[in-house]
N, C-alpha and C positions, 0 to 999 in steps of 0.2 A: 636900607634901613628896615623894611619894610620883611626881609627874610631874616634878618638878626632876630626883630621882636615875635617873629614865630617860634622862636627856638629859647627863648627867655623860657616862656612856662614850664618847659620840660628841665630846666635846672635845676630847681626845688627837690622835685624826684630825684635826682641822681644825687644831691648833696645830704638827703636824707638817706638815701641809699647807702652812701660812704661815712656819717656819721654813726647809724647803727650797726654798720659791719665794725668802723671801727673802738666802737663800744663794746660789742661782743670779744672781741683780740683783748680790748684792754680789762674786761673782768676776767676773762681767761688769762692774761699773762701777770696778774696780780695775785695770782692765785699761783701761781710759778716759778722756783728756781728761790736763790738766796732771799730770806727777811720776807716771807710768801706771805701773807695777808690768811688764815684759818676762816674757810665759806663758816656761811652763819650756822648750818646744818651737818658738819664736820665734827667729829668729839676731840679732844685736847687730850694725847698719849704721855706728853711730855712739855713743861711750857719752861723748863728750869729750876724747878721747887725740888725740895728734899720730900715733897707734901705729894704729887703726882707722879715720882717716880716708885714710889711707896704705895701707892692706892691702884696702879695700874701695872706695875712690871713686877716679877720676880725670876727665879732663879729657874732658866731648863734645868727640870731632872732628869738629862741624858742617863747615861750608863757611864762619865767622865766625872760627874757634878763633883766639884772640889768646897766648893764653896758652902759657906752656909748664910742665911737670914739674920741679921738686916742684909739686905744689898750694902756688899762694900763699893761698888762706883762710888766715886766722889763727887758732892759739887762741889764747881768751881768757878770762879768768876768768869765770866765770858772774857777771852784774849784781845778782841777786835771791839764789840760794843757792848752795849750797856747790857744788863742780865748778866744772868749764870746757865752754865751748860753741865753736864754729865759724863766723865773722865773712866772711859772702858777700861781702864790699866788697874783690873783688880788682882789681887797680891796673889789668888789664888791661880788665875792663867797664865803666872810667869815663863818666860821660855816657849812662846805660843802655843799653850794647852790649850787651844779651841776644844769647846766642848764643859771645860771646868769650872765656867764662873759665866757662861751667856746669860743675859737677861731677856727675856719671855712675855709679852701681854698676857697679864689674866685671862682677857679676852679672847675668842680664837674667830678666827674668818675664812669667808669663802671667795668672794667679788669683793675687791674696795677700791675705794682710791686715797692713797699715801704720797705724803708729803714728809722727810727725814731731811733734817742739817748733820753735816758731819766734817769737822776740822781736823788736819794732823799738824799734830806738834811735830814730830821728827823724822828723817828721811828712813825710808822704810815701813814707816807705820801702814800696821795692818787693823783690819775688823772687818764686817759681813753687815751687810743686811739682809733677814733674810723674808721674805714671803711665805706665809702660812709654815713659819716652821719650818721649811723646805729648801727654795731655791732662792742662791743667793745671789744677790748685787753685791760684786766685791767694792771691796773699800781698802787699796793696798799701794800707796805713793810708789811709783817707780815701774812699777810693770804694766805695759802696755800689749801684752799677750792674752791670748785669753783664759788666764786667768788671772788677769789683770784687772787696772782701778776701772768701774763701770761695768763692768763683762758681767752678762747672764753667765756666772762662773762655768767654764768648759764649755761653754756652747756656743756663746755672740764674741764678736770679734771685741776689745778694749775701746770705748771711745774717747781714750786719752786725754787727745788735743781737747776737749771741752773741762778737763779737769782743772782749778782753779790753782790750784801748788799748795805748797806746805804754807802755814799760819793763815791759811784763810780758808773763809767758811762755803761749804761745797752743798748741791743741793739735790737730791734724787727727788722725783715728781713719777707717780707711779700707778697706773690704771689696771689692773690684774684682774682675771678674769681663771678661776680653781677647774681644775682638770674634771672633765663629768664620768661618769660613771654607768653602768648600766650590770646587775646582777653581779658587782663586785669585778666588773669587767671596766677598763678604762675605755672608751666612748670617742675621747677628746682630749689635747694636751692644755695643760696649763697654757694660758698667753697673758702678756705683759705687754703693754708699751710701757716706753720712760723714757723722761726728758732729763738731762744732766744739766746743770745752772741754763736751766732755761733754752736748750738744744734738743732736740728729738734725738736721741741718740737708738732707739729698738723701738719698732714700728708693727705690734701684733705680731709679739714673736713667739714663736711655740719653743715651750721648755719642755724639754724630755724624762728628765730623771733630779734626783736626789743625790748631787755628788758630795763625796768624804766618808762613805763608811757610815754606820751608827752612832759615831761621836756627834754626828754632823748637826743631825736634826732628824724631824719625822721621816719614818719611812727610809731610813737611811741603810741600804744596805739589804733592803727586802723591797717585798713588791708595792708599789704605791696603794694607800688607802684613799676611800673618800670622805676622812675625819677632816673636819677642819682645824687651821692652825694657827697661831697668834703670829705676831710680827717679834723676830727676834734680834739683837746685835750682837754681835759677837765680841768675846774678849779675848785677846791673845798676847797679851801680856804689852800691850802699847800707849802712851798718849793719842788716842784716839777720841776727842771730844762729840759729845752731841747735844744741839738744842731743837725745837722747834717740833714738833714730833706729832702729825693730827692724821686722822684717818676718817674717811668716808663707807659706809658700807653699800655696797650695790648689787642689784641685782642683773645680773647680765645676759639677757637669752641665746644671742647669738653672740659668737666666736669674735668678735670685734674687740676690739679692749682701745682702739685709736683716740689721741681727744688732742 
């Protein structure tokens, strides 16, 4: 009895131990993957209004731009839950003219942390997300290659098997960290981590380049700058839904992007 009650005191400690560790998991994992909870300190890119897709996004003007102002995406009632989402399948990138009709933040960035929902309607469905204008997170049902659904496009292998399917809502989680620079010399590759509905799927992964040509986005097709670049999605002529849409900016000194 007498070695039991020695060993009482030190319990308190560990169950404090184990409740603030799992405190920290649970504001980080609330923060993560599908219906993600927007930090207090986060700005709102996109909440389902015709009011904030209008105040915050417009039209890349690649060297493709087909489209013109107002943004034709459409809202539309959310398929699954309550709200409205935002319908990529604008008239103008029929026939997947990537490039013709992307939508673009006002805003342009260097370090953040992004949080994007993104549904397909129908097998096949394609769109992008892309990081500063640049590099994209595909968004394409069916391919599990790399340049497939999830894939740092042509560089990271497809993390598929975390993809949710067609009519439901899928969730990119995304810590990026802008490629450095020194005398218009690159220094440092862009790095990303990013979780897929709530999976770590790229773990401080280094992106290399700009793939697609000048249609694509910044720098596409020439030597990378050190301009910064808004969050863009791509339209390619599909039922490609999006809601939920918030971003953090950060500042990042070392090469880490993990969280």
């Amino acid at each position: 009895m007498k070695q039991f009650l020695k060993k009482v005191p030190c319990i308190p400690g560990i169950l404090t131990f184990m409740l603030l560790t799992i405190g920290v998991h649970g504001q980080k994992a609330k923060h993560i993957g599908v219906a993600a909870q927007v930090p207090k300190d986060a700005s709102i890119l996109f909440d389902g209004s015709r009011a904030l897709l209008d105040e915050n996004w417009t039209y890349w003007e690649g060297p493709r731009l087909a489209a013109t102002l107002p943004i034709k995406w459409q809202i539309e009632k959310d398929p699954v839950d309550d709200g409205n989402a935002v319908n990529s399948n604008d008239p103008a990138a029929a026939d997947g003219k990537y490039g013709a009709a992307d939508i673009v933040t006002k805003t342009k960035y260097r370090d953040f942390r992004l949080h994007v929902e993104f549904l397909i309607v129908n097998e096949g469905g394609n769109s992008g997300v892309y990081l500063q204008n640049r590099y994209e997170i595909q968004v394409l049902d069916g391919d599990s290659t790399k340049h497939g659904m999830g894939a740092i496009i042509n560089e990271s292998e497809s993390p598929y098997h975390a993809y949710n399917g067609l009519g439901k809502w899928n969730a990119y989680d995304v810590r990026f960290r802008a490629a450095r620079f020194k005398n218009g010399i690159r220094t440092e590759k862009a790095r990303a981590t990013v979780y897929f509905n709530g999976k770590k799927v790229h773990e401080n992964f280094p992106i290399d380049k700009v793939w697609g040509g000048v249609n694509s986005g910044l720098d596409g097709g020439v030597e990378l700058t050190d301009a910064p670049g808004g969050i863009k999605l791509q339209a390619e002529g599909h039922d490609v839904l999006y809601r939920n849409i918030w971003i953090k900016e950060l500042n990042l000194k070392k090469a880490n992007t993990n969280f």
